[in-house]
DSSP file (Angstrom, degrees, kcal/mol; ACC not computed):
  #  RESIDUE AA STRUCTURE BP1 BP2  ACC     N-H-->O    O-->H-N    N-H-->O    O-->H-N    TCO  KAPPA ALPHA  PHI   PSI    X-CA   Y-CA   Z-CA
    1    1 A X              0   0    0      0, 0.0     2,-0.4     0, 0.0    25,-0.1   0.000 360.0 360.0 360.0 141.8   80.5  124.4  110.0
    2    2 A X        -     0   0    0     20,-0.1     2,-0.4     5,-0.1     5,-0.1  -0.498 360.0-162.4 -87.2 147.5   81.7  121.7  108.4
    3    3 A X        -     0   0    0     -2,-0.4     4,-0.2     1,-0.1     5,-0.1  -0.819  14.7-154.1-104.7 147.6   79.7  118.7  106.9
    4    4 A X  S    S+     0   0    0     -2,-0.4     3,-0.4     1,-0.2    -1,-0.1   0.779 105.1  37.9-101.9 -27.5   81.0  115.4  106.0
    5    5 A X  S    S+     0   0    0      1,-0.2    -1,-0.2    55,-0.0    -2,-0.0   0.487 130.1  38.8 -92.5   3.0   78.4  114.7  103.3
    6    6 A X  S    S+     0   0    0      2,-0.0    -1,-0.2     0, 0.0    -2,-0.1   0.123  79.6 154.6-141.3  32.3   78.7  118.7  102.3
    7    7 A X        -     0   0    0     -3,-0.4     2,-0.2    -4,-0.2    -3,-0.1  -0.095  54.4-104.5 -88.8 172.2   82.4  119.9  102.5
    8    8 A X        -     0   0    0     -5,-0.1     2,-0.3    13,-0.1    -1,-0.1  -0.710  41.0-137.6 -93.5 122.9   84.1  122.8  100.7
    9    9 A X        -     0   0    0     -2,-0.2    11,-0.3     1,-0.1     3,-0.1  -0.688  21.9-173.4 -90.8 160.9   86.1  120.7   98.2
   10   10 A X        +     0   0    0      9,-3.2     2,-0.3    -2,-0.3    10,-0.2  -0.178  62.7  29.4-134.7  16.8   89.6  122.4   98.0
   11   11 A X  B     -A   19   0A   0      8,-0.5     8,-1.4     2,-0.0     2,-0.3  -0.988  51.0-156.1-170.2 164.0   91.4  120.1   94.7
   12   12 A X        -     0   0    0     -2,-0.3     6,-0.2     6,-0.2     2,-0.2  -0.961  27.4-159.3-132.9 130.6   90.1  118.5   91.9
   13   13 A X    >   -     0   0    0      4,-0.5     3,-1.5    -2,-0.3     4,-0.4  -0.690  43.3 -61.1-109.4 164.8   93.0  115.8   91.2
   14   14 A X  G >  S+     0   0    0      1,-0.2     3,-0.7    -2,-0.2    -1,-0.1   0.133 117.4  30.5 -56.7 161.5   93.3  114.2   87.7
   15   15 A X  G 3  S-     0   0    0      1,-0.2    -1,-0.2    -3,-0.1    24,-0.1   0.676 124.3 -74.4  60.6  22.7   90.2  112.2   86.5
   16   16 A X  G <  S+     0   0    0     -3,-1.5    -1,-0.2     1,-0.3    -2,-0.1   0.233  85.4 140.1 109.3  13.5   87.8  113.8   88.0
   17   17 A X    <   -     0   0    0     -3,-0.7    -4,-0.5    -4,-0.4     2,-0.3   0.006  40.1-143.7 -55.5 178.0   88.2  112.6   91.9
   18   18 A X        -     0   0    0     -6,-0.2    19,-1.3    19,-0.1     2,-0.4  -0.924   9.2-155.4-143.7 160.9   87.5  115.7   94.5
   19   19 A X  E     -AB  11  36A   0     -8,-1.4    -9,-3.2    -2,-0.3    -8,-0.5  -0.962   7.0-162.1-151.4 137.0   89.3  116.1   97.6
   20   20 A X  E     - B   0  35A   0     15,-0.9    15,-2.3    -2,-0.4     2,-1.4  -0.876  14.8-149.5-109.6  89.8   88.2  117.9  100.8
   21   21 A X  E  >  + B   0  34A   0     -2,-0.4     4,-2.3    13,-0.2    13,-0.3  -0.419  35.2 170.1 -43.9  59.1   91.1  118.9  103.5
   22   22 A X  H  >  +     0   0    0     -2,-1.4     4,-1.0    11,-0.5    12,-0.2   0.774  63.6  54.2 -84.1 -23.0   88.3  118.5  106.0
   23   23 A X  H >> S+     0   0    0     10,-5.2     3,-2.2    -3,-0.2     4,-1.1   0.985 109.8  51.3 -65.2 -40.3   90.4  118.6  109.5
   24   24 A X  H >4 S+     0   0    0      1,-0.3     3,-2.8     9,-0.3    -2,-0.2   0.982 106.1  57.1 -54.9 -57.7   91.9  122.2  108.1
   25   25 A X  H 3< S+     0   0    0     -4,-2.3    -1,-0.3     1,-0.3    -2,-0.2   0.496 110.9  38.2 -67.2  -0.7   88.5  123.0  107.7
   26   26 A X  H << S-     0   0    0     -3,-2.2    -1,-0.3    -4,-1.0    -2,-0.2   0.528 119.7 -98.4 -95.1  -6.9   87.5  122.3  111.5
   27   27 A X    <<  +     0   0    0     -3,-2.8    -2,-0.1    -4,-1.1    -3,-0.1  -0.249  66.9 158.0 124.1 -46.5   90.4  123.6  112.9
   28   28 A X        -     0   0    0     -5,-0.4    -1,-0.4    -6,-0.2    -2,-0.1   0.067  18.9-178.8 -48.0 142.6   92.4  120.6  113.5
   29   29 A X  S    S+     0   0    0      3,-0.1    -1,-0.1    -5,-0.0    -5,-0.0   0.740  79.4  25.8-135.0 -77.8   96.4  121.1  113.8
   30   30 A X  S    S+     0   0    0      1,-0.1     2,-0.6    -7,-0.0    -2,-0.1   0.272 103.9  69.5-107.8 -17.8   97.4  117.3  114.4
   31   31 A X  S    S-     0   0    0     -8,-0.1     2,-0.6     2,-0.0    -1,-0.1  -0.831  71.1-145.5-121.1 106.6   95.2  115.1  113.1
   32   32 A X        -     0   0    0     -2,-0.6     2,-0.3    -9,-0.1    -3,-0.1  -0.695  21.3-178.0 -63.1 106.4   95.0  115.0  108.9
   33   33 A X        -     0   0    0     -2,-0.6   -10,-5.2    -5,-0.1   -11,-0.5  -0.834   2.2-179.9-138.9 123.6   91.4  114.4  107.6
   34   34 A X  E     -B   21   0A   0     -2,-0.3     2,-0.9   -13,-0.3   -13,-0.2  -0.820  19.2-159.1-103.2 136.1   90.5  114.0  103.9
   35   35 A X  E     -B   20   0A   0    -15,-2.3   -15,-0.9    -2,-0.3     2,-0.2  -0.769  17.1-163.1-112.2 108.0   87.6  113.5  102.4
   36   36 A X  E     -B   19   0A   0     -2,-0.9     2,-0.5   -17,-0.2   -17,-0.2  -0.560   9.9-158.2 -93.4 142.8   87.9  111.9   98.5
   37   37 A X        -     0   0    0    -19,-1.3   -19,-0.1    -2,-0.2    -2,-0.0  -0.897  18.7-165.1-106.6 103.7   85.4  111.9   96.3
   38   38 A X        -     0   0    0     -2,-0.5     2,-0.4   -21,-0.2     3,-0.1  -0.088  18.3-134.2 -95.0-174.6   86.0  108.9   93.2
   39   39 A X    >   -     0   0    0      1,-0.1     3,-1.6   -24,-0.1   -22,-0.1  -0.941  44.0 -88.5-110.8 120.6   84.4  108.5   90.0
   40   40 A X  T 3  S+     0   0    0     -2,-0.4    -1,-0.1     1,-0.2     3,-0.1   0.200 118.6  14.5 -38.1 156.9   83.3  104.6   89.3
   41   41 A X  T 3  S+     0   0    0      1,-0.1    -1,-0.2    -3,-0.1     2,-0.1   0.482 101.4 132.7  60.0  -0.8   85.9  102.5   87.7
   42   42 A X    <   -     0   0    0     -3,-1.6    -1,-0.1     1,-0.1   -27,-0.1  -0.497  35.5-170.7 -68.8 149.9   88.7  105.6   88.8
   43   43 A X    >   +     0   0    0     -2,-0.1     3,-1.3    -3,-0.1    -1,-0.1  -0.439  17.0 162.8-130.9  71.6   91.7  104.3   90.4
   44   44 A X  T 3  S+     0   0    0      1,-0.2   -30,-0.1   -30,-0.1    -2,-0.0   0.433  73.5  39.0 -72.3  11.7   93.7  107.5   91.8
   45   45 A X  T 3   +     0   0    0      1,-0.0    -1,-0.2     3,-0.0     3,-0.2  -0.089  59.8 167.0-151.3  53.9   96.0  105.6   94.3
   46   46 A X  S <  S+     0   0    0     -3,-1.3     2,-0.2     1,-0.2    -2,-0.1   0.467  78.7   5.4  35.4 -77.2   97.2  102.4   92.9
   47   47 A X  S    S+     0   0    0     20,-0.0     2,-0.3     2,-0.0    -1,-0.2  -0.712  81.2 169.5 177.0 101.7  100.1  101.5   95.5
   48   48 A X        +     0   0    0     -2,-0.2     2,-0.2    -3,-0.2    -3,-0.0  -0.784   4.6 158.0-135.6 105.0  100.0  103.9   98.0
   49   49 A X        -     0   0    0     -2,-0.3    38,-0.2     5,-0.0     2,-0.1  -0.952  26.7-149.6-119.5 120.5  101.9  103.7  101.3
   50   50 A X        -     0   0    0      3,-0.4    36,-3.7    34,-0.3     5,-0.1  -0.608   3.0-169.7-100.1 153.0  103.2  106.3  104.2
   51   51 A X  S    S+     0   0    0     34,-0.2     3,-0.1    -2,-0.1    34,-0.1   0.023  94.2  38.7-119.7  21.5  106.6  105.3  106.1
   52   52 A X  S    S+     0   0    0      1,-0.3    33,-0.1     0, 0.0    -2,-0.1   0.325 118.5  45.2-125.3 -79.0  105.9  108.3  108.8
   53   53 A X        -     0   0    0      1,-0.1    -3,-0.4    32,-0.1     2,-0.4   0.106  60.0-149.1 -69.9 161.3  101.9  108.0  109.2
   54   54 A X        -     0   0    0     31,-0.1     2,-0.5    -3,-0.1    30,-0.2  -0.800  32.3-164.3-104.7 136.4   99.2  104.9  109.7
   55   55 A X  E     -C   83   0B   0     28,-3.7    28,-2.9    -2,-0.4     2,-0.4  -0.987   9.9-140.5-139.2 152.6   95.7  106.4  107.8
   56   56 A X  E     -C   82   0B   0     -2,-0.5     2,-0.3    26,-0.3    26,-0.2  -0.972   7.7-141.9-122.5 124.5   92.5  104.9  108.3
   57   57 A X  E     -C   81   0B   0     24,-3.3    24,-1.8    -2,-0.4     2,-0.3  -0.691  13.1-173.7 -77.1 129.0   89.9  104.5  105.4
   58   58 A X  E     -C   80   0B   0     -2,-0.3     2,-0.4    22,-0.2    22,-0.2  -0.955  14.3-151.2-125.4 113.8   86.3  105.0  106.0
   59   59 A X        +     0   0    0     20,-2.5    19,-1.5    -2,-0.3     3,-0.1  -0.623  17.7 177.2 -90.3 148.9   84.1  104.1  103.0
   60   60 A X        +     0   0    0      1,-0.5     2,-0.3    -2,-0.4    -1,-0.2   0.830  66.9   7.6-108.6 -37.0   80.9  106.4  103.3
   61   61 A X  S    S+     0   0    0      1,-0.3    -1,-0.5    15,-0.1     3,-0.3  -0.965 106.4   8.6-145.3 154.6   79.0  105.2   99.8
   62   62 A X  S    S-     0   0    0     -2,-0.3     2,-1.0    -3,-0.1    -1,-0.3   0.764  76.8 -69.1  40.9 162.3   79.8  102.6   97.7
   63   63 A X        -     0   0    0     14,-0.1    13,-0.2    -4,-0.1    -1,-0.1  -0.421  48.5-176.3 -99.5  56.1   81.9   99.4   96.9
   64   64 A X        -     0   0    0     -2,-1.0    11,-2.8    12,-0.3     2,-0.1  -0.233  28.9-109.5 -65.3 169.7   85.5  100.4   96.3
   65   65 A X        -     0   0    0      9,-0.3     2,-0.3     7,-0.0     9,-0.1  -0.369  30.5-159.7 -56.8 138.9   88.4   98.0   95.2
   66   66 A X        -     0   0    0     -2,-0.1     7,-1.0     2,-0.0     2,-0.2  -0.982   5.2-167.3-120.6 135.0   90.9   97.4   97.9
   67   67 A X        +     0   0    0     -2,-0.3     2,-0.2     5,-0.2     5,-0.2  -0.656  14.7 162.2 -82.6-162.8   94.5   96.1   97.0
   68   68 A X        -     0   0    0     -2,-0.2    21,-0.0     1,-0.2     5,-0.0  -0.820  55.7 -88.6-179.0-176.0   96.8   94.9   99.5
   69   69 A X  S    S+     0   0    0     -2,-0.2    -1,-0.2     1,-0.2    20,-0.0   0.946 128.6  49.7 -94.6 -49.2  100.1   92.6   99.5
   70   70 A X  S    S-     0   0    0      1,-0.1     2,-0.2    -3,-0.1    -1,-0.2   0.341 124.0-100.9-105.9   4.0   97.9   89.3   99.9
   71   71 A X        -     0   0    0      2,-0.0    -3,-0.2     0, 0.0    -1,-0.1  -0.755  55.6 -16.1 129.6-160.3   95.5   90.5   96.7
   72   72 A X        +     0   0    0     -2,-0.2    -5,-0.2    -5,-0.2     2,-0.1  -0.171  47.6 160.4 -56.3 141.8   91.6   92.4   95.7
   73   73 A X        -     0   0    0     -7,-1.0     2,-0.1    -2,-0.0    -2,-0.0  -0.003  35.7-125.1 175.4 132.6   88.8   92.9   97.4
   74   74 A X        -     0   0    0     -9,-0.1    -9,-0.3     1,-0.1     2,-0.1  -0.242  21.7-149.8 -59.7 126.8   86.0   94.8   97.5
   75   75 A X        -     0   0    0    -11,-2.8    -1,-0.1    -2,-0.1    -2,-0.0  -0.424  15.2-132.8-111.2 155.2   85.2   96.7  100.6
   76   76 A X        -     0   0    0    -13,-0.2     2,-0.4    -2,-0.1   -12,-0.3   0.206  39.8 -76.6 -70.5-155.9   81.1   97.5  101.7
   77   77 A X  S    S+     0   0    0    -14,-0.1   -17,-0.2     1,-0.1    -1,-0.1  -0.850 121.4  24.8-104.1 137.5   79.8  100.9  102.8
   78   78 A X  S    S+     0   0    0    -19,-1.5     2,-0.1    -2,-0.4   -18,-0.1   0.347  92.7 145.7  91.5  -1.0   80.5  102.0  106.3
   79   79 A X        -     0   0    0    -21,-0.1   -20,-2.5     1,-0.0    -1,-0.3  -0.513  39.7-139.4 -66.9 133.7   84.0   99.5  106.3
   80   80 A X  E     -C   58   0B   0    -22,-0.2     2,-0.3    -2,-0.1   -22,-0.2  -0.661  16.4-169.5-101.8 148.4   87.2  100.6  108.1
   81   81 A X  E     -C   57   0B   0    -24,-1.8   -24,-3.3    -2,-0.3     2,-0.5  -0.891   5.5-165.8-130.0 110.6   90.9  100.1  106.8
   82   82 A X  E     -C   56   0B   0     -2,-0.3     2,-0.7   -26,-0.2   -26,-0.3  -0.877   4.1-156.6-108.2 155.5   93.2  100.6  108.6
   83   83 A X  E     -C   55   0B   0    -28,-2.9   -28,-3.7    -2,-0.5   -33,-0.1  -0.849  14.6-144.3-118.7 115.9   96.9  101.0  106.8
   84   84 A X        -     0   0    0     -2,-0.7   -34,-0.3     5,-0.3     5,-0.1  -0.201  32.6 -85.0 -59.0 140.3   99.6  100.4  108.7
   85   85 A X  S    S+     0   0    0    -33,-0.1   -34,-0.2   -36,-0.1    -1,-0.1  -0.274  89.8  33.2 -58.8 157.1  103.1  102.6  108.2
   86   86 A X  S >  S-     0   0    0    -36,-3.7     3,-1.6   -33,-0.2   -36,-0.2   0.677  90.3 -87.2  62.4 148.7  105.8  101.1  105.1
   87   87 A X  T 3  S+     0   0    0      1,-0.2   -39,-0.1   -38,-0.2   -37,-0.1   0.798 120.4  52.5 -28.4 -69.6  105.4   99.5  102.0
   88   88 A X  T 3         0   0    0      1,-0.2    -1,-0.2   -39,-0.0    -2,-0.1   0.291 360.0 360.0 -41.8  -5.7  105.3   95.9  103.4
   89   89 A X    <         0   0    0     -3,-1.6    -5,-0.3    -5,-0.1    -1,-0.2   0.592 360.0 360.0 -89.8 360.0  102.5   96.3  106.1
């Protein structure tokens, strides 16, 4: 069974982030869920945008950095984002 605070991480991407494919790992088909793990001060997505999916951010511990087209800001624990399809949204 899978855990969200205890999943089998499947990547280590550069700088030392982790990433968990955790929908493969319940069985899900249709629905894409990853669970990243960051390093303080790491910024492993920049400017990052889909033009086919919408993805939704869940922070689970601690205060990341958000950008956005209208600027910063730092998002709580337990705060939703959701990101809208194409660059511009």
């Amino acid at each position: 069974m899978t855990n969200v605070f205890e999943p089998d991480w499947d990547a280590v991407e550069g700088g030392g982030s982790r990433r968990a494919r955790v929908g493969r790992q319940v069985g899900s088909e249709r629905i894409g869920i990853s669970l990243y793990e960051l390093p303080p001060a790491s910024a492993p997505f920049p400017c990052h945008y889909q033009y086919a999916n919408q993805e939704l951010l869940i922070v689970l511990q601690g205060r990341p950095h958000l950008r956005t087209p209208d600027g910063w800001r730092q998002l709580d624990e337990g705060e939703l984002v959701a990101f809208p399809r194409g660059r511009e949204a």
